[in-house]
C-alpha positions in Angstrom: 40.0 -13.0 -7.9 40.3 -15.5 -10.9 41.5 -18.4 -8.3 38.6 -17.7 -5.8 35.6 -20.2 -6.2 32.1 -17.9 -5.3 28.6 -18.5 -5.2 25.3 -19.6 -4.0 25.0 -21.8 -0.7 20.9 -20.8 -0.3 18.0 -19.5 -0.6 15.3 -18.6 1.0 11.7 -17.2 0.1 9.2 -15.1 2.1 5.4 -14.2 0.1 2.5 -12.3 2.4 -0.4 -14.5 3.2 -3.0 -12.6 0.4 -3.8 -14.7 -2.5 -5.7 -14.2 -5.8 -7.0 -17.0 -7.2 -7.0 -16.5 -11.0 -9.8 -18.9 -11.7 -11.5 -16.7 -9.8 -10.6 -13.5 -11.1 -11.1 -14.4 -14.3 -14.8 -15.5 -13.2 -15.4 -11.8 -12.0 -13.0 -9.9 -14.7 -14.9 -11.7 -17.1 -11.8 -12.9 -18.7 -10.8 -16.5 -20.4 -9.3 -18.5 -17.8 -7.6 -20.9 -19.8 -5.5 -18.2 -21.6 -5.0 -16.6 -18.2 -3.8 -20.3 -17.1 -1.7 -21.1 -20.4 -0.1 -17.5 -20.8 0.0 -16.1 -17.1 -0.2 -18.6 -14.3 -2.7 -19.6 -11.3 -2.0 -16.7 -8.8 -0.5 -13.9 -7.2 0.4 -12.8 -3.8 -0.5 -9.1 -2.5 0.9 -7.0 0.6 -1.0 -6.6 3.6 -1.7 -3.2 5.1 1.0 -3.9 7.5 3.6 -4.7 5.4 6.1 -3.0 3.2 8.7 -4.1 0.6 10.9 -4.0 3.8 9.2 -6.2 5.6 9.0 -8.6 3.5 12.8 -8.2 2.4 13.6 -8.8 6.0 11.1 -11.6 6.3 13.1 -13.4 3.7 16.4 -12.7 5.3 15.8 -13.5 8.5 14.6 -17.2 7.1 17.5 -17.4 5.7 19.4 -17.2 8.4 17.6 -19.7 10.6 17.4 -22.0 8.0 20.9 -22.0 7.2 22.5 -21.3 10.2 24.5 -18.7 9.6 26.3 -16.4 12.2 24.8 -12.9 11.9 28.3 -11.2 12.6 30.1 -13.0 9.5 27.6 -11.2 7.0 30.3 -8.6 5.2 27.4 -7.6 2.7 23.6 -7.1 2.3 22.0 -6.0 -0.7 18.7 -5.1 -1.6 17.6 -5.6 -5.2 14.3 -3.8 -6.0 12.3 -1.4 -7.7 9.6 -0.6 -5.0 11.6 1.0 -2.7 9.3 3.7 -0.6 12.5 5.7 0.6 14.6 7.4 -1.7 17.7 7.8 1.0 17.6 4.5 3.0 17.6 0.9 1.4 19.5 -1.8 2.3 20.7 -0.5 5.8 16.3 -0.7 6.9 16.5 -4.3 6.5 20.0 -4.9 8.3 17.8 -2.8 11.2 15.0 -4.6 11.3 16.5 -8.1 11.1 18.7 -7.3 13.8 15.5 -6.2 16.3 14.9 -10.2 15.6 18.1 -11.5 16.6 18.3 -9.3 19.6 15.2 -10.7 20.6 16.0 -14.5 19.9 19.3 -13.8 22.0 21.5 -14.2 18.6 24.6 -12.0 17.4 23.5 -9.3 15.1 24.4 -8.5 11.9 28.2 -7.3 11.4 28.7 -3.5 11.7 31.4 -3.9 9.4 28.4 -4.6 7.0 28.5 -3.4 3.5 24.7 -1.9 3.0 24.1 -0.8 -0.8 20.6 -0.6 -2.9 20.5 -1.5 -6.2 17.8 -0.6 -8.7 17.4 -1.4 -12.2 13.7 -2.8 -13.0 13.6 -6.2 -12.5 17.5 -6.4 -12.6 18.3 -4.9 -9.5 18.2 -8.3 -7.6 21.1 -9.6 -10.2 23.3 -6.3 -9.8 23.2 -6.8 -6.5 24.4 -10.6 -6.9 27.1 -9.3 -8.6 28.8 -6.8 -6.5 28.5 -8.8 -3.7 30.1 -12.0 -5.3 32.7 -9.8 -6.6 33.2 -7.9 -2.9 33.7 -11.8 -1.6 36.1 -12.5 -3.9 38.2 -9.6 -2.6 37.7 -10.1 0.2 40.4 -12.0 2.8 38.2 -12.3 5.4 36.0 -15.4 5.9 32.7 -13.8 5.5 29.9 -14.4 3.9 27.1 -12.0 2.2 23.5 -11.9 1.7 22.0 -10.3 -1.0 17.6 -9.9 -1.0 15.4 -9.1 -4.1 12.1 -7.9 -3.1 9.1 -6.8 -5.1 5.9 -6.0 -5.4 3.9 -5.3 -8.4 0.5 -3.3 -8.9 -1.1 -2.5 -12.2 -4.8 -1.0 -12.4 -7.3 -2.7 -12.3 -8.6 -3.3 -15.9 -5.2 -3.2 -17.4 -3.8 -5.7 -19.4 -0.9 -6.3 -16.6 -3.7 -6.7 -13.9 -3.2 -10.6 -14.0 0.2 -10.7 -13.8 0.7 -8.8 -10.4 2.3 -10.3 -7.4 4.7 -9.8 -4.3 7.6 -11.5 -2.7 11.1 -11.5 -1.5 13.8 -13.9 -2.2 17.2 -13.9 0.1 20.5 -15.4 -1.2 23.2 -16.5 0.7 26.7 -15.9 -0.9 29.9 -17.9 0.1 33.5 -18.6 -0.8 33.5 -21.8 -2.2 30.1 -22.1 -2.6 27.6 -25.2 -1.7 24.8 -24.8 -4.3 26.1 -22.8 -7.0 29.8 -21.7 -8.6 29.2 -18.5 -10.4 31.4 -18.3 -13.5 32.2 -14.0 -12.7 34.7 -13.8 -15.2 32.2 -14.7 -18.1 29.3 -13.1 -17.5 27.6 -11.3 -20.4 26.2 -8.4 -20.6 23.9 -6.0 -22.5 21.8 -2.5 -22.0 19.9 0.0 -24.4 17.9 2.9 -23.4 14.4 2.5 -24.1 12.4 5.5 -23.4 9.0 4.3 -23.2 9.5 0.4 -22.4 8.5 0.1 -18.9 9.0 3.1 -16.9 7.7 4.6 -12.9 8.2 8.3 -13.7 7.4 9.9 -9.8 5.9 12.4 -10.8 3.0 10.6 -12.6 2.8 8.2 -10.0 2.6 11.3 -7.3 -0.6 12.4 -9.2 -2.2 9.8 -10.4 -1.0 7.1 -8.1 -2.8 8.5 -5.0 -6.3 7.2 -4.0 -7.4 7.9 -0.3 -3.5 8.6 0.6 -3.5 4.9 -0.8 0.2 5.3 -2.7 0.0 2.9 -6.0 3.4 2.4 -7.5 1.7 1.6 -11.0 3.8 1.5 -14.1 3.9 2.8 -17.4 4.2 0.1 -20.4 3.3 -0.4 -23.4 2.9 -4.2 -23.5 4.0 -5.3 -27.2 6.5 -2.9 -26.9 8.0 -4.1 -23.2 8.0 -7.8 -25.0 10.1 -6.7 -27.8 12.8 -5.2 -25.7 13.1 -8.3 -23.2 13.7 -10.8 -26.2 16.1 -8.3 -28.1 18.4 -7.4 -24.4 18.5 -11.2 -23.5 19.7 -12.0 -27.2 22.8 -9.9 -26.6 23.8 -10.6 -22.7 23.2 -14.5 -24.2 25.6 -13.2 -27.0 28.4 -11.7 -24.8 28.6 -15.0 -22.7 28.7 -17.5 -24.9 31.5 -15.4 -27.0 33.4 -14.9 -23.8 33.1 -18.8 -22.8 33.7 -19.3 -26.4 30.9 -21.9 -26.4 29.8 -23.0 -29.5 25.5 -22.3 -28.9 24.1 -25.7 -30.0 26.3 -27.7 -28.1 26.1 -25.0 -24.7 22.5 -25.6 -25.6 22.7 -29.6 -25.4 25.0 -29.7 -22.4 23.0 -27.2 -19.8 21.5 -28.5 -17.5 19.1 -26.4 -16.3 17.8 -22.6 -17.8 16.2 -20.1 -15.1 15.7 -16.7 -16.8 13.1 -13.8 -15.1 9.6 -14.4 -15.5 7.2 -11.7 -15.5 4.6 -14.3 -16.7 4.6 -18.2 -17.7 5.1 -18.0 -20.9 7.6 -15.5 -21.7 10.8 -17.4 -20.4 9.7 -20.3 -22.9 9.1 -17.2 -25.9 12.8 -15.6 -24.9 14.3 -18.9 -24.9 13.2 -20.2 -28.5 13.9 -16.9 -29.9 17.3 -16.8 -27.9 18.3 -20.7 -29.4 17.7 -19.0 -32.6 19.9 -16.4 -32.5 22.5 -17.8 -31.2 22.5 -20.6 -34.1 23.2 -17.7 -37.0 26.0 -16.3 -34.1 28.2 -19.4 -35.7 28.5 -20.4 -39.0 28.6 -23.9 -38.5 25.1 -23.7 -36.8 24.0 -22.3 -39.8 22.8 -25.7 -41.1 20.6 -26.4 -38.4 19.0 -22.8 -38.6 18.6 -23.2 -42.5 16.7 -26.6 -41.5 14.3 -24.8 -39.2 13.5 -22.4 -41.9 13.0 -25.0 -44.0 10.7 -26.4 -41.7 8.4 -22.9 -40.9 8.5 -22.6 -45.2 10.6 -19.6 -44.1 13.2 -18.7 -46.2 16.9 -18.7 -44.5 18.9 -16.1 -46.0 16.6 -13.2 -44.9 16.5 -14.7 -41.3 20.1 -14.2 -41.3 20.1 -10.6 -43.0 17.2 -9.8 -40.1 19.2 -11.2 -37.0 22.0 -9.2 -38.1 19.9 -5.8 -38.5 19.5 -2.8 -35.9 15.8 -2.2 -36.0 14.2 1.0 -34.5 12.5 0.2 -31.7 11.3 4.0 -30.2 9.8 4.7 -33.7 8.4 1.5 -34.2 6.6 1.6 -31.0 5.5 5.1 -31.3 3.8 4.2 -35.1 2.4 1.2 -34.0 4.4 -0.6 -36.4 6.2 -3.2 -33.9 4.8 -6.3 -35.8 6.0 -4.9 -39.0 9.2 -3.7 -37.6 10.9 -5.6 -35.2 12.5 -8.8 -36.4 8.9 -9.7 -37.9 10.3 -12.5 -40.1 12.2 -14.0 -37.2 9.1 -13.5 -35.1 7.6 -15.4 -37.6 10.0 -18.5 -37.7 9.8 -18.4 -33.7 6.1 -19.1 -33.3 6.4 -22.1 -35.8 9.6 -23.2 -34.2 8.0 -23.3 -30.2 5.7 -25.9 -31.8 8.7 -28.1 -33.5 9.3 -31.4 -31.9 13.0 -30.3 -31.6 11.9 -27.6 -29.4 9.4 -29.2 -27.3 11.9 -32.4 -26.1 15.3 -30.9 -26.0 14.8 -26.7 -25.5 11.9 -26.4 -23.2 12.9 -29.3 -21.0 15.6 -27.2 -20.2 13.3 -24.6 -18.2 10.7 -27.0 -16.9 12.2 -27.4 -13.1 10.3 -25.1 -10.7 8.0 -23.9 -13.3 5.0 -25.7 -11.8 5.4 -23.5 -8.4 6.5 -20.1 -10.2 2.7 -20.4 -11.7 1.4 -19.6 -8.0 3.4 -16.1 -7.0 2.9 -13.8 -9.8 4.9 -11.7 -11.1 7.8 -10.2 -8.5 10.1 -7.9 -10.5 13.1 -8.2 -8.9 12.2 -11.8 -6.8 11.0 -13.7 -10.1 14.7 -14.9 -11.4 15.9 -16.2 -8.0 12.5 -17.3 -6.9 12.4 -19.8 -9.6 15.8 -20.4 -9.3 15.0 -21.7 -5.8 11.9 -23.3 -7.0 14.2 -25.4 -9.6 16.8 -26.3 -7.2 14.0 -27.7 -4.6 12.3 -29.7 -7.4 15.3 -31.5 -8.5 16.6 -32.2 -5.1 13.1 -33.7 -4.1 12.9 -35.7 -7.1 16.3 -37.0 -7.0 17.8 -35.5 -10.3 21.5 -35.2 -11.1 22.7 -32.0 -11.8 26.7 -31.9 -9.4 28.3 -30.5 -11.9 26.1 -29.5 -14.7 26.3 -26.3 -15.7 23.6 -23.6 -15.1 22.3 -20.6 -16.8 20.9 -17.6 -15.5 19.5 -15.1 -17.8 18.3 -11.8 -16.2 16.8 -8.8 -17.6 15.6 -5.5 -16.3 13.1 -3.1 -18.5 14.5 0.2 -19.9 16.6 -1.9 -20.7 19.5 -4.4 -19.7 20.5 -7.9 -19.5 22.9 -10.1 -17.8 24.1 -13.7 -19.0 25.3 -15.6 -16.0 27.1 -19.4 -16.0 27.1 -21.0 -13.0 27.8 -24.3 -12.3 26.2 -27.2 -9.4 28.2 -28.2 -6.5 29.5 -31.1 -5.5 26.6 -32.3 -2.3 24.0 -29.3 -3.3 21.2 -31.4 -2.8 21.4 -31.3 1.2 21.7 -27.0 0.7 18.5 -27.2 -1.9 16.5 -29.3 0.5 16.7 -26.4 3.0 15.2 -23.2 0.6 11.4 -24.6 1.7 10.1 -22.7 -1.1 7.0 -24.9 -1.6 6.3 -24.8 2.3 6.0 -21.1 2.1 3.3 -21.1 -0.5 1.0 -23.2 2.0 0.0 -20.4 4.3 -2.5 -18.3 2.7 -5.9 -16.5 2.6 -8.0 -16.7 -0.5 -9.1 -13.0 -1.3 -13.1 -12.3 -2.3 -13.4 -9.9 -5.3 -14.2 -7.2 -2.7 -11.3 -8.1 -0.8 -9.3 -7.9 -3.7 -10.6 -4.5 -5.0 -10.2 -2.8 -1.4 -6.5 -3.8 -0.5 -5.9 -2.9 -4.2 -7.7 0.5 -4.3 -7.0 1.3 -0.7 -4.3 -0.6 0.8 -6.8 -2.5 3.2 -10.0 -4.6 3.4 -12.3 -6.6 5.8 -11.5 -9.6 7.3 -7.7 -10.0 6.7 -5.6 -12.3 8.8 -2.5 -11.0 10.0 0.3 -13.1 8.9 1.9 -15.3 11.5 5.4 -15.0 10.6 8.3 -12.2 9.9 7.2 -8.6 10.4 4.7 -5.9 9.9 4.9 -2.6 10.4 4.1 -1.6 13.7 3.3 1.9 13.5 4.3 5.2 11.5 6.1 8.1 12.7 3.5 11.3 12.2 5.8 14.1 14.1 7.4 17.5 12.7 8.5 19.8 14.9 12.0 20.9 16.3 11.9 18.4 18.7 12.2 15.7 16.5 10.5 14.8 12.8 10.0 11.1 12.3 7.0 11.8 9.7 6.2 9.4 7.3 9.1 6.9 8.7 8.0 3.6 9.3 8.8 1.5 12.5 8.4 -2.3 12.6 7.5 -5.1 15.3 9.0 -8.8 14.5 6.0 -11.8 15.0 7.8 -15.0 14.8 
């Protein structure tokens, strides 16, 4: 295992036609648009009423397999990372059905029956477990295979709710090789880090069974507390940032010089760029001789240094502190402090930040896609720097996951030699062009009841073609979803 080179060859990304301007729904929401802008992004994607996480899992897939050419019957493994799944017994094994109605129909090989077909749910993390397992399940395996894992999303939040804006929906598919052409994924240091949350963000079934329902409309909203969710994604990714670079035995400020590209998940613009100043800081009272350049940044913020580094090192209480109200009080409030002053330093601005500014232009247009947002900007990035001719063969990459309730994984990777022809192929910006502008009314109908006037059926991928309504001892099929591929 520790002598076999795995990784990313491509990507590929599938979004439904339905846009939401935010300009504009900031106009009728009577919200600030250039906060939405600055903190959140420029749109969001929505399901049709003929689509389902699984189509659009097996939209993506199915790209991906034209795109790069791969033979259906080599796929060992296909995993499904997601946390809107709408049957609690099948996952994966739906998609591997559906693409292969496509391939029979294009006269292609299907997918392997020798196919590995696992789920994997975690929040936002699923999509990352599920990179995992397969790149480990390659690197044990002697055949030459290849696998193909999907993260597919799609987030709702009421309307009125401080989440509304940041809604979205999407699929992202990942093909995994020996001897990768995009990416080498470092497996043997990958760090890691979980805590149980309670009340971060949370889809109890049971609420969403009685509140969720409007006109047999199912809403998959969550519960969060929105200070509180924030907390917990800077604290995880501070410790899976923690375990790696101890593992790899970096020391953090010069990983920190020598990266050359950071893509962590997204749920909105600006908390990658938040996580990542807080993370830098951390990781420079990890090592003592970094403590110099923290003590200058506290010095800098008129914040004084040795209570930073008694803070860092503390084990606040986040249930109680959430339950009080006392967050701001509580949780790392002096570091929280030094953080917002230190995202404005000039050190910041030209060496940190440039680090995740690849692909962030796009990300600004999808929304926020759970499971999808990591490897969609991570395909986004790639793209960019392949179009613009930037050097990254053998830079090293970072990957920083996290999943609410909580857990986090650090992941190195590093750029192969001749990526750029593999990046040029993801198309991510070419399947953001295709899209319908929603009216408010469209918008409020597709959200309240999963359908609205004047639609246009998408042109590509698949769409559910009817659902199975019979119980009786013939045969039951109620509730079960069948699907029709369009092109």
């Amino acid at each position: 295992m520790k002598n076999t080179k795995v990784g990313i060859s491509g990507l590929s990304t599938y979004f439904p036609p339905y846009k939401i301007n935010l300009e504009n729904w900031s106009d009728w929401s009577n919200i600030n648009w250039e906060k939405i802008s600055h903190v959140v992004g420029n749109s969001f994607r929505m399901k049709g009423p003929d689509q389902s996480i699984y189509t659009l899992a097996a939209s993506a897939v199915l790209k991906l397999i034209d795109q790069y050419n791969i033979d259906p019957s080599s796929i060992s493994f296909l995993g499904l990372g997601t946390e809107s799944s709408t049957d609690n017994s099948a996952g994966a094994i739906i998609i591997k059905g559906i693409v292969d109605k496509a391939l029979k129909q294009k006269g292609l090989n299907l997918i392997n029956r020798n196919c590995e077909v696992p789920e994997f749910k975690h929040a936002c993390l699923g999509g990352i477990y599920a990179l995992k397992n397969a790149l480990r399940s390659l690197a044990l395996d002697s055949r030459k295979s290849c696998a193909i894992v999907v993260s597919a999303d799609i987030a709702t939040y009421a309307i009125g709710s401080s989440g509304e804006a940041t809604q979205g929906a999407g699929a992202v598919a990942i093909l995994l090789e020996k001897n990768p052409k995009l990416l080498e994924v470092d497996l043997n240091n990958i760090g890691s880090a979980s805590s149980y949350r309670e009340i971060d963000f949370r889809k109890p079934l049971l609420r969403n069974l009685i509140k969720g329902k409007v006109n047999g409309h199912f809403q998959d909203i969550p519960v969060f507390n929105g200070k509180y969710t924030n907390a917990c994604y800077l604290d995880e990714t501070v410790y899976a940032l923690k375990d790696m670079l101890m593992k790899c035995n970096y020391n953090p400020e010069d990983y920190f010089k020598e990266v050359g590209a950071i893509f962590m998940h997204r749920p909105y613009h600006f908390m990658p760029i938040t996580s990542l100043a807080m993370s830098y800081l951390f990781s420079l009272s990890w090592n003592k001789n970094s403590h110099i350049r923290l003590k200058e940044f506290c010095e800098e913020a008129n914040v004084n240094f040795n209570e930073i580094i008694d803070e860092m090192s503390s084990t606040p209480d986040f249930l109680t502190a959430a339950k009080t109200g006392n967050i701001d009080q509580t949780i790392y409030p002096k570091t929280i402090n030094l953080l917002k002053k230190f995202r404005e330093m000039p050190f910041f601005k030209n060496l940190i930040k440039e680090k995740i500014t690849l692909g962030s232009k796009l990300m600004k247009d999808i929304g926020n896609v759970y499971c999808a947002a990591l490897p969609a900007w991570l395909a986004a990035g790639l793209e960019e720097a392949a179009k613009k001719g930037i050097e990254l063969e053998n830079k090293t990459i970072l990957v920083l996951g996290y999943g609410s309730g909580d857990a986090a994984e650090s992941i190195p990777m590093k750029v192969a030699k001749g990526w750029k022809n593999e990046a040029l192929k993801i198309c991510f910006e070419e399947s953001l062009q295709s899209y319908q502008d929603l009216s408010k009314e469209q918008y409020n109908d597709l959200h309240e009841n999963g359908h609205a006037k004047n639609l246009s059926p998408p042109n590509t991928g698949f769409v559910i073609d009817s659902i199975g309504s019979n119980a009786n001892s013939m045969y039951s099929d109620e509730g079960i979803e069948y699907y029709r591929f369009i092109g």
